[in-house]
Residue, then its C-alpha position, 0 to 999 in steps of 0.5 A: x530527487x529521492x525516491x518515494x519510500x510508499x506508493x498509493x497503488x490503488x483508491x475507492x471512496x470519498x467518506x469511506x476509504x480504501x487505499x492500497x499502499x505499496x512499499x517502493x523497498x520490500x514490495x509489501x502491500x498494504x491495506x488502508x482502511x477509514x471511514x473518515x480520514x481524520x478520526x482514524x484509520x487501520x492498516x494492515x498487510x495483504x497476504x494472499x490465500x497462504x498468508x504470505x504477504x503480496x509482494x509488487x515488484x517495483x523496478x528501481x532507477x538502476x532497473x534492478 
């Protein structure tokens, strides 16, 4: 089976959401905000206090 390309990491809240989502190739984070899943919603990079994006090492089927 292949490997998902973006991973929910962490979620808060039923009416008004919050996900982090973490893409299994780059490592970048990624917030998902909405108050109502099916009006809308906004996403945007994470960065830490650089502005650098957060980056979730993720280990692949080879371990690399």
């Amino acid at each position: 089976m292949e490997k998902e390309r973006f991973v929910e990491t962490y979620s808060q809240g039923v009416a008004n959401v919050r996900k982090i989502i973490v893409d299994t190739e780059t490592g970048v984070n990624y917030l998902l905000l909405s108050s109502n899943m099916t009006s809308g919603c906004g996403v945007t990079v994470l960065v830490d206090q650089d502005g650098k994006p957060i980056i979730t090492r993720t280990i692949g089927a080879d371990g690399q």
